[in-house]
C-alpha positions in Angstrom: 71.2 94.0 81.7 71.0 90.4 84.0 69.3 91.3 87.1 69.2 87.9 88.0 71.0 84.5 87.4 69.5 81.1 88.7 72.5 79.4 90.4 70.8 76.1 91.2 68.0 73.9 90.4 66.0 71.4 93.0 64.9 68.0 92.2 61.8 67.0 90.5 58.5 67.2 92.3 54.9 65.6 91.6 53.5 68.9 89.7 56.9 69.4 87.8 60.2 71.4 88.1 61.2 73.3 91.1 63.4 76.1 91.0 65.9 76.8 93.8 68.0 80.2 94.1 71.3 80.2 96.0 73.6 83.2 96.7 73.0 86.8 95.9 70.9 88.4 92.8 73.3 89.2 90.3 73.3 92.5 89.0 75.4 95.6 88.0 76.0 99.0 89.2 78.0 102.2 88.2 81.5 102.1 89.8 82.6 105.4 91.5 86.0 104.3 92.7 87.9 103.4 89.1 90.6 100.9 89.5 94.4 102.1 89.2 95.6 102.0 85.7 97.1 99.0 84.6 100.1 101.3 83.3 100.7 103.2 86.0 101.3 100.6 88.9 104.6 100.4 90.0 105.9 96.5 90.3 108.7 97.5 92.9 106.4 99.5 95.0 108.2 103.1 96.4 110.1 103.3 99.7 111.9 106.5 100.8 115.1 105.7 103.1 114.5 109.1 104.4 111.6 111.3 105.1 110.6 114.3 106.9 110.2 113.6 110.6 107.5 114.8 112.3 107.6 117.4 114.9 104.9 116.6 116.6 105.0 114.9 120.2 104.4 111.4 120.9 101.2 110.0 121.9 101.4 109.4 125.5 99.4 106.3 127.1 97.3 109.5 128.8 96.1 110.8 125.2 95.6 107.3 123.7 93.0 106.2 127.0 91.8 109.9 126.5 91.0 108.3 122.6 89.6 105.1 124.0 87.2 107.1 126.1 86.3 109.0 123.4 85.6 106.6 120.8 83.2 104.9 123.8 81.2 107.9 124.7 82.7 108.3 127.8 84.2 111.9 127.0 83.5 114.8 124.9 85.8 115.8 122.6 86.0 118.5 120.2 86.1 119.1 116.3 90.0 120.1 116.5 90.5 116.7 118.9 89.4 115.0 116.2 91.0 116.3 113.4 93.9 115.9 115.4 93.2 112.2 115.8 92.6 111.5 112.5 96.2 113.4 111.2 98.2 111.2 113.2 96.2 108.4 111.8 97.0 109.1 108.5 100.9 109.7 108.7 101.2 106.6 110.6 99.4 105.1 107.6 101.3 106.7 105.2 104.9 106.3 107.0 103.4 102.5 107.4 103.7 102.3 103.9 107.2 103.8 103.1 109.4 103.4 105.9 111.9 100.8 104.8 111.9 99.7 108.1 108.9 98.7 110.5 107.4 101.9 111.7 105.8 102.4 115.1 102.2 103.9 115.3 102.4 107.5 117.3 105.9 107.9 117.4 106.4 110.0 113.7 109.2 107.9 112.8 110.8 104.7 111.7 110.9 101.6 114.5 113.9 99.4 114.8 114.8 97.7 111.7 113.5 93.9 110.5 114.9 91.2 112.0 113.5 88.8 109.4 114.8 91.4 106.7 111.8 91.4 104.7 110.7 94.5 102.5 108.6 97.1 103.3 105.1 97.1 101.6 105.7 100.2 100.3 103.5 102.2 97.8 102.8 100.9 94.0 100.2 103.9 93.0 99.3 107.5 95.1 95.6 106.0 95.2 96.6 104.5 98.3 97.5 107.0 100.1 94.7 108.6 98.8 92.5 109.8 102.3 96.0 112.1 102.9 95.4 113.7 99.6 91.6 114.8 101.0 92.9 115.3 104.5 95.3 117.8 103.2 92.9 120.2 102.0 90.7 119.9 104.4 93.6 120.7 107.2 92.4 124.8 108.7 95.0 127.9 109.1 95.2 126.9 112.7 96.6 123.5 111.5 99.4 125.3 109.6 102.7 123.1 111.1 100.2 120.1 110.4 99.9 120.8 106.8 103.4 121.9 106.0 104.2 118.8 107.4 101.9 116.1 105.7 102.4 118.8 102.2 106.0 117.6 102.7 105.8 114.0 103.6 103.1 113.6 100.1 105.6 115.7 97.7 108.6 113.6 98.3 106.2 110.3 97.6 104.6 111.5 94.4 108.6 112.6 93.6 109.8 109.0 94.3 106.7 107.8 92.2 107.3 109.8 89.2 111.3 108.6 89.4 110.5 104.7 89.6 107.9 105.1 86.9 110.0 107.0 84.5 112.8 104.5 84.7 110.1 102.0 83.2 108.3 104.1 80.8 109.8 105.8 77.5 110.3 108.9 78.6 110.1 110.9 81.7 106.5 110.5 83.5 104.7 114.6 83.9 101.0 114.5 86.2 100.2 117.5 84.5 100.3 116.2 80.9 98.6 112.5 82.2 95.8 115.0 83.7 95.3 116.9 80.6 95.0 114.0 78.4 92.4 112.7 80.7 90.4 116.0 80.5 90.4 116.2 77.0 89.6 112.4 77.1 86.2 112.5 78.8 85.5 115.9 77.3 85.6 114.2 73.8 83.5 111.0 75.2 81.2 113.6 76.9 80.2 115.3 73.8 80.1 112.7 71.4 78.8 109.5 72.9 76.2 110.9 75.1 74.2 111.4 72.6 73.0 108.3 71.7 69.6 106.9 72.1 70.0 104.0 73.5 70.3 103.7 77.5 72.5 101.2 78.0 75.4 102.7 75.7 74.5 105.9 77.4 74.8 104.5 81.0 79.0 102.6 79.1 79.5 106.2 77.5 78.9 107.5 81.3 81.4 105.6 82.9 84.2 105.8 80.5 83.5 109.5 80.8 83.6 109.0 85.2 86.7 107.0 84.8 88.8 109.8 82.9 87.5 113.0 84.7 88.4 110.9 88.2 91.9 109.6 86.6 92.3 113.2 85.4 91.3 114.7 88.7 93.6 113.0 91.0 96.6 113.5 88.7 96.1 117.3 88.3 96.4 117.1 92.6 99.2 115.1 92.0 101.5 117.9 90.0 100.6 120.4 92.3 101.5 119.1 94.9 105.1 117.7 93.3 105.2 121.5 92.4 105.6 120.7 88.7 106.1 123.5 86.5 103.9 123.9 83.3 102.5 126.4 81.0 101.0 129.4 82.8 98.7 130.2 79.9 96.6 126.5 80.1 93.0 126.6 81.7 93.2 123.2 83.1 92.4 124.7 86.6 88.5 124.8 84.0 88.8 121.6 83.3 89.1 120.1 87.0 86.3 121.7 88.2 84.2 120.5 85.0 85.4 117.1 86.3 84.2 118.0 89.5 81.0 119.2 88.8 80.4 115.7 86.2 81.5 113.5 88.7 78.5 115.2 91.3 75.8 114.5 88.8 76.2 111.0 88.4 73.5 108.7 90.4 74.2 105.5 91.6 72.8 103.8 88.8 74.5 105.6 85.9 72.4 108.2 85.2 73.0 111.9 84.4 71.5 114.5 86.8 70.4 117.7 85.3 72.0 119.4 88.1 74.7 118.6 90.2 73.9 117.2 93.7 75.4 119.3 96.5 76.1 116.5 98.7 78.8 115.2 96.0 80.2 118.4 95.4 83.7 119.3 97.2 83.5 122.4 99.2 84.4 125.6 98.0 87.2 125.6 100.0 88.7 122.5 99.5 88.5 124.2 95.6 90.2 127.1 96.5 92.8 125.2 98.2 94.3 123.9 94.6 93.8 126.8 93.2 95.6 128.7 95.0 98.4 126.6 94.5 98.4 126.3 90.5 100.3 129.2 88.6 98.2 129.5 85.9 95.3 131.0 88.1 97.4 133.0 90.2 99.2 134.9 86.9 95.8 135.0 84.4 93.5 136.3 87.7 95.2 139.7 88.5 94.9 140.6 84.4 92.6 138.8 82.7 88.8 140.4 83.9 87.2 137.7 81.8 89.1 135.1 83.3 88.8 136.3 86.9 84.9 136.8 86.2 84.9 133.0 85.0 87.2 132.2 88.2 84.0 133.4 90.6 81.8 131.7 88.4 82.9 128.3 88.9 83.8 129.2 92.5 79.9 129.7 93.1 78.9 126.4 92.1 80.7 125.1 95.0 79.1 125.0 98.0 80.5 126.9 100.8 81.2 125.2 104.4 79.5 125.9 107.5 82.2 127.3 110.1 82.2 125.7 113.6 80.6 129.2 115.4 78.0 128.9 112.6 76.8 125.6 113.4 76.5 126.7 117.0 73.9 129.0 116.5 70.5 127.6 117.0 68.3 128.5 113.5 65.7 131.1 113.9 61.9 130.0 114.7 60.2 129.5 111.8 56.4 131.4 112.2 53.7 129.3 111.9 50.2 130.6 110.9 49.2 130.5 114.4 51.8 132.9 115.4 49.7 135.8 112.8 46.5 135.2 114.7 45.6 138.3 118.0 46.2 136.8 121.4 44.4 137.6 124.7 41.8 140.4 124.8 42.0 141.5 120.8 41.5 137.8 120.3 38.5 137.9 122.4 37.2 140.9 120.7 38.2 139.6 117.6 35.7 136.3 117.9 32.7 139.0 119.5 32.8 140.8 116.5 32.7 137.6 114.5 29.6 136.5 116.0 27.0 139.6 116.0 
């Protein structure tokens, strides 16, 4: 491994060479966000002519100063203000993307169309859009027309996605069989090439293993969410949270933990979310015990979320050693008796 790479040199001096550094120190690192798939980038990126509009009001010059305020300290806001916020910030991002005409920020819908006629920027690969993917779980029951919504607005984009890319590939493009090949990818990698001695192929084996279980994660979202049907009988649903749990016991230099960290680990909810929605856990639950007792398992390892009136509540006092000893008279008692 280089750790560092001498860019320049300075002229001769009396007592010999000296040696002058410029830039950076060169170096190399694990990489947690893998890079789209050469294959599956679109050339002609994805634009929908028409798309769910939203239902929700405008924002009015009264809620955007409300906003400005906010973001300066200058007014309190709460947790739902800002998951409000950041929801209309994402569907103008997404609708941004693939209006075919220019689309104006707060208003949920397209703008007035190009004068210049140029093309819409569209959307080459889901990864991104990828902060709606996370938002969308993380959306509670009380933002239910929120979620149906943005659910909506992501399936017909992953739709359009998987029609442009079949056109160019052999056949016709499935998430769910791109997921489950890379599953069973970094499960082979995982139990093969981990085992060698030496660090350095270790740290490679590592990230090839990282790259599938994150490629394999975000396509196994992806047929959910475009409802695709598949075999009832599979245990994929296993084999994402596997993924999950690898992918939280990485460190930032390559290493394997032997325990997940919690920080890195999705929430239990944003877990049950997905599941929820896949077939396969919702038909082998009610009638397989072994399965269901393997379901709670896994759902365990996930932490669970701290709701809002939780967090309120101020923690218990913590006694302290001086809190056991006898106060007032038995104390003074207490130190008489010590001394005679």
């Amino acid at each position: 491994m280089k750790l560092f790479e001498r860019k320049d040199q300075g002229p001769p001096a009396a007592g010999g060479w000296t040696e002058r550094i410029k830039g950076v120190v060169q170096g190399t690192s694990f990489r947690f966000e893998p890079p789209v798939p050469p294959a599956d980038r679109l050339e002609m990126p994805v634009v929908l002519p028409e798309f769910p509009r939203s239902p929700f009001p405008e924002q009015t010059l009264r809620s955007r100063l409300r906003r400005f305020m906010a973001g300066k300290t200058l007014d309190g806001h709460s947790r739902d203000q800002l998951l409000h916020w950041r929801f209309y910030d994402t569907v103008d991002r997404v609708l941004s993307l693939v209006s075919p005409v220019p689309h104006q920020p707060g208003s949920g819908g397209p703008g007035r169309p190009r004068p210049d006629g140029r093309p819409s920027p569209g959307i080459g690969h889901p990864y991104q859009i990828k902060p709606a993917f996370e938002l969308l779980a993380e959306l509670p029951e009380a933002f239910a027309a929120e979620r149906r919504y943005l659910d909506e607005l992501l399936s017909r984009v992953l739709i359009s996605y998987k029609v442009e890319i079949s056109k160019r590939s052999m056949g016709p493009l499935t998430f769910f069989s791109e997921a489950q090949e890379y599953f069973f990818s970094g499960y082979r990698i995982e139990k093969t090439m981990l085992r060698s001695p030496e660090l350095e192929a270790r740290i490679a084996a590592c990230q090839q293993i990282y790259d599938s279980y994150h490629h394999g994660v975000n396509y196994y979202i992806y047929a959910l969410l475009a409802r695709e049907t598949f075999d009832p009988n599979n245990n994929i649903f296993m084999h994402f949270c596997n993924a999950l749990y690898f992918k939280a016991r990485v460190e930032w230099d390559g290493k394997l933990l032997d325990r997940a960290s919690v920080k890195k680990l999705p929430g239990r909810t944003w877990v049950l979310f997905f599941a929820l929605r896949d077939r396969s856990v919702l038909k082998q639950f009610p009638k397989d015990a072994d399965y269901a007792k393997q379901f709670r398992e896994l759902l365990r390892a996930f932490p669970q979320e701290m709701t809002p009136a939780a967090a309120k509540q101020k923690p218990a006092a913590r006694s302290t050693r001086f809190d056991r000893l006898p106060k007032g008279g038995a104390r003074r008692q207490q130190d008489a008796a010590s001394r005679s």
